[in-house]
C-alpha positions as CSV (number, residue, x, y, z in Angstrom):
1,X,0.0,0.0,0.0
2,X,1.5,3.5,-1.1
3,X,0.8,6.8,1.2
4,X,-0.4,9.3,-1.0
5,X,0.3,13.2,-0.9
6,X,-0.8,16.2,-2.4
7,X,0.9,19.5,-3.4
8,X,0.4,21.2,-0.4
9,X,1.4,18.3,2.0
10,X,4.2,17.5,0.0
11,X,5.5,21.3,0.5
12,X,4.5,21.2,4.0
13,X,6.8,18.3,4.7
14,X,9.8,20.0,3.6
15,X,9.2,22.9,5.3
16,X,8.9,20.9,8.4
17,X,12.0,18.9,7.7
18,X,13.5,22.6,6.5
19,X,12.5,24.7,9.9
20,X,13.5,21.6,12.1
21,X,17.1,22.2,11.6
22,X,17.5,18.5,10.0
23,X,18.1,19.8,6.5
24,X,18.9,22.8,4.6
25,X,16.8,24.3,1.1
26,X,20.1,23.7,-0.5
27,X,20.4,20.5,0.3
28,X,16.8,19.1,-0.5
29,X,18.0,20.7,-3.8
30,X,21.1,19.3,-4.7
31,X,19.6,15.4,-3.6
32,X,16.8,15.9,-6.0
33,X,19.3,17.4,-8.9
34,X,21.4,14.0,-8.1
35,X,18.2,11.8,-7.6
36,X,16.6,13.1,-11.1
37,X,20.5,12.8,-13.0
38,X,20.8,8.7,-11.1
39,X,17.3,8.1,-12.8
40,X,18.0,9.5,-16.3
41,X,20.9,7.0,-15.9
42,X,19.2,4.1,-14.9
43,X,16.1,4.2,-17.4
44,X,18.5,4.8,-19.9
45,X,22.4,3.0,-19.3
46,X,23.5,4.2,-22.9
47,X,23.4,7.6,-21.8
48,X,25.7,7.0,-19.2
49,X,27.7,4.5,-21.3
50,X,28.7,6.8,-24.1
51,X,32.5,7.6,-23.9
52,X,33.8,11.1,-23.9
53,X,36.7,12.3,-25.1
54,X,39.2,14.5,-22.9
55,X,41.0,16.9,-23.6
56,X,43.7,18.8,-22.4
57,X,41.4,20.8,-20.3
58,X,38.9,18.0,-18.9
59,X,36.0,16.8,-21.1
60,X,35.7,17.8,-25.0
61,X,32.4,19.4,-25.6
62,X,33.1,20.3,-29.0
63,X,31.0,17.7,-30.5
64,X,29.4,16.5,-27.9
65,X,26.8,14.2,-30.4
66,X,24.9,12.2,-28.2
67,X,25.4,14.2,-25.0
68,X,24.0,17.2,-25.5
69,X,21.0,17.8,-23.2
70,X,18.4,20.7,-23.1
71,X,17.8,22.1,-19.6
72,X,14.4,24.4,-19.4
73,X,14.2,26.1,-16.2
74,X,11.0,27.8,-14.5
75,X,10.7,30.6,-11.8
76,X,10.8,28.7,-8.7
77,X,12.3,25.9,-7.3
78,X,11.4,23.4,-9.9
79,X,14.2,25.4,-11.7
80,X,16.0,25.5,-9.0
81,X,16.5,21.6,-9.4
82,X,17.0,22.3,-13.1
83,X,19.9,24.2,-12.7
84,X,21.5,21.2,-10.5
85,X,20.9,18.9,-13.3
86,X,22.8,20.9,-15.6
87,X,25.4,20.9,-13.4
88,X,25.6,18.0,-12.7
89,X,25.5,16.5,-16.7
90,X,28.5,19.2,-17.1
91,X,30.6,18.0,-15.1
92,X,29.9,14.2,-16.9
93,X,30.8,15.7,-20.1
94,X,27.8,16.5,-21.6
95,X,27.0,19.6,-23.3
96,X,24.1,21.3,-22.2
97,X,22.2,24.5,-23.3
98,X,19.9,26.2,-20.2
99,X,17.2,28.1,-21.0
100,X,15.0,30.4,-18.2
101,X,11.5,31.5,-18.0
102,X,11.2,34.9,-16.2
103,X,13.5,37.0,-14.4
104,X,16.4,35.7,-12.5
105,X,16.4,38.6,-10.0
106,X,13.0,37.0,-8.9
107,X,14.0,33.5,-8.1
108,X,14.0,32.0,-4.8
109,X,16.9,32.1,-2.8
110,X,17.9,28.6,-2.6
111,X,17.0,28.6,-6.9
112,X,19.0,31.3,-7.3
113,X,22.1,30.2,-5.5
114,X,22.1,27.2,-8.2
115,X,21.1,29.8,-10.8
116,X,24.4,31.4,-9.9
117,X,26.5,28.3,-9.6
118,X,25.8,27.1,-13.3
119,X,26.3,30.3,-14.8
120,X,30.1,30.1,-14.1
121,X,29.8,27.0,-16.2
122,X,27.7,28.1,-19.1
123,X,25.3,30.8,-19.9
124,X,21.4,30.9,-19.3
125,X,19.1,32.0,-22.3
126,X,15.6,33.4,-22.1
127,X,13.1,30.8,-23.0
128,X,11.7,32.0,-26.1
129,X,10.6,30.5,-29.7
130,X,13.4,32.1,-31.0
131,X,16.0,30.8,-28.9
132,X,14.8,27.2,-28.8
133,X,15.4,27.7,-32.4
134,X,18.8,28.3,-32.0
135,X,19.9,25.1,-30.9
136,X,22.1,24.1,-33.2
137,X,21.8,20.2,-32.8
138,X,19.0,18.2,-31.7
139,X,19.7,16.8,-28.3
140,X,19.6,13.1,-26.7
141,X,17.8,14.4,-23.7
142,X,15.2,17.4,-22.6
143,X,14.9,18.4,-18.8
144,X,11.7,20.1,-17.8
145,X,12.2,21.7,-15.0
146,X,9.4,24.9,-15.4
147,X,6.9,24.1,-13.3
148,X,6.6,21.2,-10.4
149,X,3.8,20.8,-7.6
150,X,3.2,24.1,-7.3
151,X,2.3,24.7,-10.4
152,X,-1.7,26.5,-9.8
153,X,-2.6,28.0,-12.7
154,X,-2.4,27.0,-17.0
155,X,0.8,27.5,-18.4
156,X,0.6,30.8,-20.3
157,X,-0.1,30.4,-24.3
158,X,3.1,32.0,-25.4
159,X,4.6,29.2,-23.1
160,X,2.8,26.6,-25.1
161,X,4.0,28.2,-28.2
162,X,7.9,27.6,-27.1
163,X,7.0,23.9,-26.1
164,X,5.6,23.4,-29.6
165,X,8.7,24.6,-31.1
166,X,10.4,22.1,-28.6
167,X,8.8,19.5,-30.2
168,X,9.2,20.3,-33.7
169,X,13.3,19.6,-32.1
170,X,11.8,16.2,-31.1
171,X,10.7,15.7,-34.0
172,X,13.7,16.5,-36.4
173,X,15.8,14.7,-38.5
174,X,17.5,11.5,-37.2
175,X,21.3,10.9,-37.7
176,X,22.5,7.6,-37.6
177,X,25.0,9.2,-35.1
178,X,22.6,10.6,-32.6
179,X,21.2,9.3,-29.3
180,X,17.3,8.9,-29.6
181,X,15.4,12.0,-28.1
182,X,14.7,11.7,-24.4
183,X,12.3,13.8,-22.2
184,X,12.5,13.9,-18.6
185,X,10.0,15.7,-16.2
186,X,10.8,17.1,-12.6
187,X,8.2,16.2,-10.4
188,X,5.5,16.7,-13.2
189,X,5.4,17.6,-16.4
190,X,4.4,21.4,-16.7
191,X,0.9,22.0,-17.2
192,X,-0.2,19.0,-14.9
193,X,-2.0,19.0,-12.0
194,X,-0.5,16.7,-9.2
195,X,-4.0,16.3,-7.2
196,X,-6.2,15.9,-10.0
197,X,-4.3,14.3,-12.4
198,X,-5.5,16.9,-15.1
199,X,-3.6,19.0,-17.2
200,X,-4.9,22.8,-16.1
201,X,-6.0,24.3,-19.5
202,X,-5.4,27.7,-21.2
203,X,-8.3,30.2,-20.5
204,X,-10.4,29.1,-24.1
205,X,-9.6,31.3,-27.0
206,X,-13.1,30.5,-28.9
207,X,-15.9,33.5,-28.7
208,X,-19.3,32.0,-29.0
209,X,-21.4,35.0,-28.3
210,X,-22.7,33.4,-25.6
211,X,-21.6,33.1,-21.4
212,X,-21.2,29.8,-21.5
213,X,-18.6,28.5,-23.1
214,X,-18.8,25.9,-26.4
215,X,-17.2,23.1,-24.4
216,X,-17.2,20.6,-27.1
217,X,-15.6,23.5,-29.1
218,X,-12.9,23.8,-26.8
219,X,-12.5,20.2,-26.1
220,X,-12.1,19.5,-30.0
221,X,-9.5,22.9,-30.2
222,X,-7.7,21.4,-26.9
223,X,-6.9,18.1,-28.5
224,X,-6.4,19.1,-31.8
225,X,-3.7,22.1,-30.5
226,X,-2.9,22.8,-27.5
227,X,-2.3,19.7,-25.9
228,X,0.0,19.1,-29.0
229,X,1.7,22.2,-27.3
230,X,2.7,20.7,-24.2
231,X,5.9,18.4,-23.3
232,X,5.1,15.0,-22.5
233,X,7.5,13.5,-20.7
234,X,9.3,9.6,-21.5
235,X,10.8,9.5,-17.5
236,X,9.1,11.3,-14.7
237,X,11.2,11.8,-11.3
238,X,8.8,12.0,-8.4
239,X,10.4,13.0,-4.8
240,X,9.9,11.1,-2.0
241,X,6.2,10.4,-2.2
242,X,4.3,9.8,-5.2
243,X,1.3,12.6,-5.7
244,X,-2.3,12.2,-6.0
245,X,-2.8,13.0,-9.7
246,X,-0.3,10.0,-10.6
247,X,-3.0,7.6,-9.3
248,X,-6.0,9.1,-10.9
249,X,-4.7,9.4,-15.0
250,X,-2.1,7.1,-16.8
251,X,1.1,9.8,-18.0
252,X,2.9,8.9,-20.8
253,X,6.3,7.8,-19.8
254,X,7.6,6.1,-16.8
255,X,7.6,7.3,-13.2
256,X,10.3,7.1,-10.7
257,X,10.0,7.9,-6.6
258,X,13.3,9.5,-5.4
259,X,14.2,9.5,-2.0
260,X,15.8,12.8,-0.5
261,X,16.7,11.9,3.1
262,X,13.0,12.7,4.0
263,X,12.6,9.7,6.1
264,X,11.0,6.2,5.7
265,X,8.5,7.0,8.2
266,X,7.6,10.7,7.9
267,X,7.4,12.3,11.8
268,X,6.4,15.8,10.7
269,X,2.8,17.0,11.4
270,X,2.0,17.9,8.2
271,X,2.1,13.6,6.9
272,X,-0.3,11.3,7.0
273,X,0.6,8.6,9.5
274,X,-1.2,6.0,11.1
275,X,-3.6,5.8,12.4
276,X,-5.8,7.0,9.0
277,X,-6.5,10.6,9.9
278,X,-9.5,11.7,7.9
279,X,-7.4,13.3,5.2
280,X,-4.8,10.5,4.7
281,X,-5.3,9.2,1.2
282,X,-3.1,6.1,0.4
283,X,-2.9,4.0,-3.1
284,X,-3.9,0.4,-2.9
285,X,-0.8,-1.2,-4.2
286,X,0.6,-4.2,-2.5
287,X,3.2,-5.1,-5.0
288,X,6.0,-5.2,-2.9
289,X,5.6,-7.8,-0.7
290,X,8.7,-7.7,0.8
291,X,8.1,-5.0,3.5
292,X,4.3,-5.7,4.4
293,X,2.8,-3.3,7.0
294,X,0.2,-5.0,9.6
295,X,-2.4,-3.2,8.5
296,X,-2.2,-2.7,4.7
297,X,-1.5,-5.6,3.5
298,X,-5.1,-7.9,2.1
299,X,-3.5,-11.0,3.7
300,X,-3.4,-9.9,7.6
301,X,-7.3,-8.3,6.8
302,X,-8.2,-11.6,5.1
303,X,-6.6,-13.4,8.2
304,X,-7.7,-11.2,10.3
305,X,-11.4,-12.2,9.3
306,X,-10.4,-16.1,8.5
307,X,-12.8,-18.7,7.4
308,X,-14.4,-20.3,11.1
309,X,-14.5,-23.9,10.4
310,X,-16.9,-24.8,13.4
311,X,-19.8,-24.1,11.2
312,X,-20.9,-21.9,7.9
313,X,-22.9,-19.2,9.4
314,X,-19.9,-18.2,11.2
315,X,-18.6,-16.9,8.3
316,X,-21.5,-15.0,7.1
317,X,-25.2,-15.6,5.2
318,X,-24.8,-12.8,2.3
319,X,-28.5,-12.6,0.2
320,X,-28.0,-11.0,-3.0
321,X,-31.7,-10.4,-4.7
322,X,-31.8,-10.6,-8.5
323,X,-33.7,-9.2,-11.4
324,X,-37.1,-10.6,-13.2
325,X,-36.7,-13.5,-15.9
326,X,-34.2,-12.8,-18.4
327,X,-32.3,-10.4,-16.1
328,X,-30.9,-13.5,-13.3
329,X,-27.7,-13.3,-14.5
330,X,-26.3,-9.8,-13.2
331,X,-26.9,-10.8,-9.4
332,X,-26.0,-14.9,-10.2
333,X,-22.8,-13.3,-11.1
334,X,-22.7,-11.1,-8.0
335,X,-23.6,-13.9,-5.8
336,X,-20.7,-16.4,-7.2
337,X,-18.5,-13.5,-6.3
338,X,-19.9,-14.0,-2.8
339,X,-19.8,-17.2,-2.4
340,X,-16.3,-17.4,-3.7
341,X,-14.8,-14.6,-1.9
342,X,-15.9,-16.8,1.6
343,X,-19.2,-16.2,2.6
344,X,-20.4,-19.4,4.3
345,X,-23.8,-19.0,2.7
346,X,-25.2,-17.5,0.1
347,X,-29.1,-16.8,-1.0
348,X,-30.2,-15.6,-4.3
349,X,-33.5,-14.2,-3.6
350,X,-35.9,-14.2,-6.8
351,X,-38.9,-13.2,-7.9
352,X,-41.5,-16.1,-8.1
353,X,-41.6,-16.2,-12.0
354,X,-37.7,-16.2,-12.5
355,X,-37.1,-19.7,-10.0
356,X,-36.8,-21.8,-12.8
357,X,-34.2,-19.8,-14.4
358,X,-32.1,-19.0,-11.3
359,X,-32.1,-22.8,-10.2
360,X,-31.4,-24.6,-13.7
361,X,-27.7,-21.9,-13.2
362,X,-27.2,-22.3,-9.3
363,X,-25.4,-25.4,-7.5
364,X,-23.5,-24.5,-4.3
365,X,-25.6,-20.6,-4.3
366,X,-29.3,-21.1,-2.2
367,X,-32.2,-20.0,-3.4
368,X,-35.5,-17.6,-2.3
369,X,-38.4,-16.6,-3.7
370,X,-38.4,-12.6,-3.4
371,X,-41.0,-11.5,-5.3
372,X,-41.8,-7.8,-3.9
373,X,-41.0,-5.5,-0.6
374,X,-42.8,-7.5,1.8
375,X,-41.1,-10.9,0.4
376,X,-37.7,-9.3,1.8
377,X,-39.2,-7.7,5.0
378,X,-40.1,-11.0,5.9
379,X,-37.1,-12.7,4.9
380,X,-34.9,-10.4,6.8
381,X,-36.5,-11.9,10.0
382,X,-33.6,-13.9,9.3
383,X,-31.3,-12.6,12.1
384,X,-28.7,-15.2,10.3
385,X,-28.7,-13.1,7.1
386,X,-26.2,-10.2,7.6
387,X,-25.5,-8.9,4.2
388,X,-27.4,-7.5,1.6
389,X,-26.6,-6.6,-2.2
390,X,-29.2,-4.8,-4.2
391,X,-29.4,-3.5,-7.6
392,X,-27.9,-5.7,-10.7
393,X,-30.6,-5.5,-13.1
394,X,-33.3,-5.6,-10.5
395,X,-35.3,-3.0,-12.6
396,X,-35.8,0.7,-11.6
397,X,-39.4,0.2,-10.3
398,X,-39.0,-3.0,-8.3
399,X,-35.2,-1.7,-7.3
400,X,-36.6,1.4,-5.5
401,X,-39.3,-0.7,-3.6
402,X,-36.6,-3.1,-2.5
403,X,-34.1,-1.1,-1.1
404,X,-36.8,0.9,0.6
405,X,-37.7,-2.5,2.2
406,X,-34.0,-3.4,3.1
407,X,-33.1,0.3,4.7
408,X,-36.3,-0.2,6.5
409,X,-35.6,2.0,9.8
410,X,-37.6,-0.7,11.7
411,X,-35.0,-3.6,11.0
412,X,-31.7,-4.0,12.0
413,X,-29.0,-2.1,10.3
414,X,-26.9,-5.1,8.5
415,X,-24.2,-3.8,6.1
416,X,-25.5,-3.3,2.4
417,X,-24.1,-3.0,-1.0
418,X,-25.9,-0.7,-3.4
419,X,-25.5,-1.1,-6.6
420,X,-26.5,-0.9,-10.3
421,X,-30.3,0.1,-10.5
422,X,-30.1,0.3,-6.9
423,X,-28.8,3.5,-7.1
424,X,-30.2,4.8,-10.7
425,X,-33.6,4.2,-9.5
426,X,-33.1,7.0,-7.5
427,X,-32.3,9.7,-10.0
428,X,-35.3,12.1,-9.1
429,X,-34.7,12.2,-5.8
430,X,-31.5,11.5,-4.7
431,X,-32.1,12.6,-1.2
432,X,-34.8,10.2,-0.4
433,X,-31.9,7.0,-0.3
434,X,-29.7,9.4,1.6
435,X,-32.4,9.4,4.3
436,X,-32.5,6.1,4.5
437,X,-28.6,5.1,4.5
438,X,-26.7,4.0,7.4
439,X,-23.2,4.1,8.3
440,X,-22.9,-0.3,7.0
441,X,-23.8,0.6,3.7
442,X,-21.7,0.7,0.5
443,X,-22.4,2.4,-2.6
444,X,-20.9,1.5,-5.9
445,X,-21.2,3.8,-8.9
446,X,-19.7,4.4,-11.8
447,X,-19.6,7.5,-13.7
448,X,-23.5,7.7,-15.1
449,X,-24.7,6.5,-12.0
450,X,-22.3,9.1,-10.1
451,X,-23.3,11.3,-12.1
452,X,-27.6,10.8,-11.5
453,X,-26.9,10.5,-7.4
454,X,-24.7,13.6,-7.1
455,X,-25.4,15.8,-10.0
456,X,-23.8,18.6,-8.8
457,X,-20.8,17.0,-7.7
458,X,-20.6,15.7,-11.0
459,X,-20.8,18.8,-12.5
460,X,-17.9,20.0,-10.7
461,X,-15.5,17.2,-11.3
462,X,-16.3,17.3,-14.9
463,X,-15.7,21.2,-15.2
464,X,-12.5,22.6,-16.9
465,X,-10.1,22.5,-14.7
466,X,-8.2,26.1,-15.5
467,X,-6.7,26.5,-12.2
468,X,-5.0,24.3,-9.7
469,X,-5.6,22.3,-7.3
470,X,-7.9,21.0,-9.8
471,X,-11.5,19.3,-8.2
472,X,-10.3,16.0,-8.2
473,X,-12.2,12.4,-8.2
474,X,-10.4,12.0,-4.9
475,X,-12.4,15.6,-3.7
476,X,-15.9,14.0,-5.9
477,X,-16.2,11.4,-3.8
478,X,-15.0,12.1,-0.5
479,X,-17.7,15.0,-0.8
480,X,-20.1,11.9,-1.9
481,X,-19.7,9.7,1.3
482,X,-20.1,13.0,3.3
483,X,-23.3,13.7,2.0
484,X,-24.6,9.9,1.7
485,X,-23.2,9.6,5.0
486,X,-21.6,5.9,4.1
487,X,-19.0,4.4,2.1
488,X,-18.5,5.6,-1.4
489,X,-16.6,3.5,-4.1
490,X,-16.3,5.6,-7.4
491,X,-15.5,2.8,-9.9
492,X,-13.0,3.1,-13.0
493,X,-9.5,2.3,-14.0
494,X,-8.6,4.9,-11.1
495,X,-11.5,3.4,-8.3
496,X,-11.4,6.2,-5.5
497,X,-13.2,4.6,-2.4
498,X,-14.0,7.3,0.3
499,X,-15.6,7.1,3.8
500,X,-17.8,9.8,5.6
501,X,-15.0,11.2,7.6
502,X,-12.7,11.9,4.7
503,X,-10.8,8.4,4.7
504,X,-9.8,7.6,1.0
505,X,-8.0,5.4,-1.4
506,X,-7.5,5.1,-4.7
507,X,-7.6,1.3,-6.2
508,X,-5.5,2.6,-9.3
509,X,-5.4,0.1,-12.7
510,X,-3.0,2.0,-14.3
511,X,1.0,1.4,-15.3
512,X,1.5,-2.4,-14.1
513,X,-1.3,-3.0,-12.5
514,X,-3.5,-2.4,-16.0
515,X,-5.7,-4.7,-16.5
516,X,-8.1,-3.1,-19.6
517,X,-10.0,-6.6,-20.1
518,X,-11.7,-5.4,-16.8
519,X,-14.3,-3.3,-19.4
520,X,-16.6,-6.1,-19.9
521,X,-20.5,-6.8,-19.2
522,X,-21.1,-8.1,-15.5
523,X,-17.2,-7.2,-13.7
524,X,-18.9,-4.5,-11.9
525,X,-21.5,-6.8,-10.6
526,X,-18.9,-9.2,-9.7
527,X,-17.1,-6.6,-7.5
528,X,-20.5,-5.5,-5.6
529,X,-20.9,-9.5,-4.8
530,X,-16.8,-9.7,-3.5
531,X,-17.8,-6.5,-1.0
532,X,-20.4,-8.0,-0.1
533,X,-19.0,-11.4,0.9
534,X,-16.4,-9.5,3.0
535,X,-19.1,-7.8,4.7
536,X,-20.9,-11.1,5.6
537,X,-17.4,-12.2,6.8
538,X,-17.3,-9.4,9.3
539,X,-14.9,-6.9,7.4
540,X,-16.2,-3.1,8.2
541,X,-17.5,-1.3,5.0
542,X,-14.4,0.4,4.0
543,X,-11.9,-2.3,4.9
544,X,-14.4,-4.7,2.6
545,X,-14.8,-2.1,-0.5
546,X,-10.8,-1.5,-0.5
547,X,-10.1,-5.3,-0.1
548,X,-12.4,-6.2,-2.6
549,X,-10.7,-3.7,-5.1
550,X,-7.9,-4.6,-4.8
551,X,-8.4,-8.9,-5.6
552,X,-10.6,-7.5,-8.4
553,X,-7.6,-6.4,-10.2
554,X,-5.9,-8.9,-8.6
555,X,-8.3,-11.7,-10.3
556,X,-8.0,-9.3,-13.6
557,X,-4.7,-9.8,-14.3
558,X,-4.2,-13.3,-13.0
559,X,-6.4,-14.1,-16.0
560,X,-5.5,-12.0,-18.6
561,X,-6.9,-10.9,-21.8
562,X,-9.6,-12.7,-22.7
563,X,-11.5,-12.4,-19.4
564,X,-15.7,-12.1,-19.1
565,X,-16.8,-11.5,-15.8
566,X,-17.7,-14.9,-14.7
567,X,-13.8,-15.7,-15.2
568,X,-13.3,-13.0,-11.7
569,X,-14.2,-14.9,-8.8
570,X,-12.5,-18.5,-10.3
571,X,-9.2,-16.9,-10.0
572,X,-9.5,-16.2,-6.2
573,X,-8.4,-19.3,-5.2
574,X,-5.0,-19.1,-7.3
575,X,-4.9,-15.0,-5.9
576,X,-5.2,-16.1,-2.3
577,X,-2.8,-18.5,-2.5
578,X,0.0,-16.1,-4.1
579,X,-1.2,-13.9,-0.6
580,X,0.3,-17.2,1.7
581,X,-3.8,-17.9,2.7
């Protein structure tokens, strides 16, 4: 599991680590110069390979060829630790052209120091169109260094103008002789948001006549021209924790963490340590199994809440309530996940007409005829029954009556998975299931159904993010489960799951852990039936939504390409055994 941080935090921490004495601005400086230099060096070993030829006065830069780098610096300290790179590739022979963006009078102290120390190397030009024109040979490798975490606001257009000139340079002609073009990004590349994981977009240059902007307009003008504009990088060099926005969009490129003597276990008050503190956000990645923390790693929860073997209803009676003939296989699909996940029992409850169906698919699953509300009022009397999924293709009609029925106020609160037509069939009146939610309950939308619960929310995460932070789906649905006042899990590639009192995760299905074949009919419904088996095993709403994430991926990629959704819960058994269960 990776702690997460955002700009603010980030900067906060080495502040802390500044003002404590332990470390100077100079020195955070210089280790992230050296730490972003190391990785250009490991991604690529030729670049550090190539020979150079000394001469009589140290290295020949003459004809440097293949080691000639571009440096562009920005006003802060992002270009501080641009100048440190340049350094630093000087002194390995390399030739390397510098370029600024604003006034060096204006720089920070610790930037300017650096600013200072390369310019008794080598000079520092303006960053203009003209002057990125002026390189005279293409380079093997371009440093951006203009804007990091900080960065709140769109990079301005004449900006975007130089980058596109920049890549008309990446773009050049080849020689046989030459290094191939490499661009490396310090902390992010400029232009993206780190909390959001959006680029922040120019102010839009289209007049329409009217106060609302033509957004599909200036969607069609920002992929077809500015977003041409901007750098994107091949190696990103992330310091010491990785940053929201990472986990929430897939870069281009790859991305390296770079320790700079901030500490394994950050002390200062402005981390997130355990226990979670309501605005602790963490990544659910458990790749590195190697340093396993109690807590975050699936194993220890799934041990935690291990299989009884005096009896089945020790580990749980989950009833997961299906849709009318022709429209069983949604929650039989849910229910496997279940039932495979290790809830001792599992009951589909059906309508009276759909029996047939449901039994002539079902072996090990139970079966119950739940024909309408009172059906399910009465077999809730079931104290043994203590988790509940509502929603795959139940219908919008009989879906609202239902969960109406299960949230009863009169019967006991068990934990309850809401999903699918479970939630659209409140789209006129949202508030109404709010009303009636409890703390036990999860909720499990994707983007339309997001969208029809919280309208307005949805409406703000979709909005064009022009200035940074940006609203983020991290923000979307931690303002969700406030207002729902119960677990939220926001599904997609980058699943955010979020608790009332601001706890979050991200469950993020990008990089290595893609697993793209996860975009087929019935996955979702499989997920909703692995939450809801946790719950029956005991597991606490948010522990089950971000476990069951997790082996959803997990079970994703153990199969591979090919996968349909009832493929997901057959690979738990193979999953939990790679976890030592």
């Amino acid at each position: 599991m990776t702690e997460l941080l955002t700009a603010a935090q980030m900067r906060a921490i080495e502040q802390a680590a500044i003002a404590s004495g332990e470390v100077t601005g100079l020195e955070l400086m210089e280790r992230a110069g050296r730490g972003v230099v190391e990785a250009i060096f490991e991604e690529w070993p030729e670049l550090a390979d190539t020979p150079v030829r000394e001469g009589a006065e140290g290295p020949d830069r003459s004809d440097s060829g293949n080691r000639r780098a571009v440096v562009l610096c920005g006003p802060g300290n992002n270009g501080g630790d641009g100048f440190v790179v340049a350094r630093l590739l000087h002194e390995r022979g390399w030739h390397v052209d510098v370029f600024l963006y604003g006034d060096p009078d204006k720089l920070p102290a610790d930037a300017r120091t650096n600013y200072e120390q390369w310019r008794e190397l080598g000079e520092v030009s303006q960053l203009t169109v003209s002057a990125i024109e002026g390189v005279q040979m293409r380079p093997a490798l371009l440093v951006d260094a203009m804007f990091g975490t900080g960065l709140s606001r769109a990079i301005p257009l004449e900006l975007a103008h130089v980058y596109h000139q920049v890549k008309k340079m990446e773009l050049g002609p080849r020689h046989p002789w030459l290094m191939p073009f490499h661009t490396v990004a310090i902390d992010c590349a400029s232009g993206f948001d780190c909390d959001s994981g959006k680029f922040l977009l120019p102010e839009p240059p289209i007049e329409t006549g009217d106060e609302e902007i033509d957004l599909q307009a200036y969607w069609n003008w920002w992929e077809n021209d500015a977003s041409k504009r901007l750098i994107h990088p091949d190696l990103t060099v992330v310091f010491h924790r990785k940053k929201v926005g990472f986990c929430l969009t897939e870069t281009k490129g790859a991305t390296k963490i770079v320790d700079i003597g901030l500490g394994e276990e950050d002390h200062h008050a402005a981390h997130l340590i355990r226990p979670r503190l309501p605005d602790r956000l963490i990544q659910l990645d458990f790749e590195n199994t190697s340093k396993r923390p109690s807590r975050t790693w699936p194993g220890n929860d799934l041990k935690k809440h291990s299989l009884k073997s005096a009896h089945k209803y020790e580990n749980g009676h989950a009833l997961v309530l299906s849709g009318a003939g022709g429209q069983t296989g949604a929650a039989r699909l849910a229910a496997r996940g279940a039932l495979r996940i290790g809830a001792g029992l599992v009951t589909l409850g059906v309508p009276p007409a759909a029996q047939r169906e449901a039994a002539a698919q079902l072996t090990a699953i139970m079966l119950k005829r739940v024909g309408d509300a009172e059906a399910l009022t009465e077999a809730l009397q079931d104290k043994r029954v203590n988790a509940l999924c509502l929603g795959p293709a139940l219908g919008l009609e009989r879906a609202k009556a239902l969960v109406c029925a299960a949230l009863d106020a009169g019967l006991e609160a068990r934990p309850t998975v809401l999903d699918a037509d479970g939630l659209s069939a409140f789209e006129d009146d949202p508030g109404a299931l709010f009303e009636m939610l409890h703390e036990n309950c999860v909720l499990t939308p994707h983007g339309g159904e997001f969208a029809r619960l919280f309208p307005d929310i949805s409406e703000k995460l979709n909005a064009l993010p022009t200035q940074g932070p940006a609203y983020s789906k991290v923000d979307a649905t931690r303002e969700a489960a406030r207002r729902a006042g119960c677990v939220v899990l926001f599904k997609g590639a980058d699943t955010v799951i979020a608790d009332p009192e601001g706890c979050c995760s991200i469950n993020s299905a990008y990089y290595e852990r893609a697993a793209p074949w996860l975009a087929t009919a019935g996955s979702g419904d499989v997920l909703a039936g692995f939450i809801t088996g946790l719950l029956a095993r005991g597991f606490a709403p948010m522990q089950a939504a971000e476990t069951a994430a997790w082996l959803h991926v997990e079970c994703a990629r153990k199969f591979g390409p090919g996968l349909i959704a009832e493929d997901l819960p057959e690979q738990l058994p193979a999953v939990f055994r790679d976890l030592g269960l």
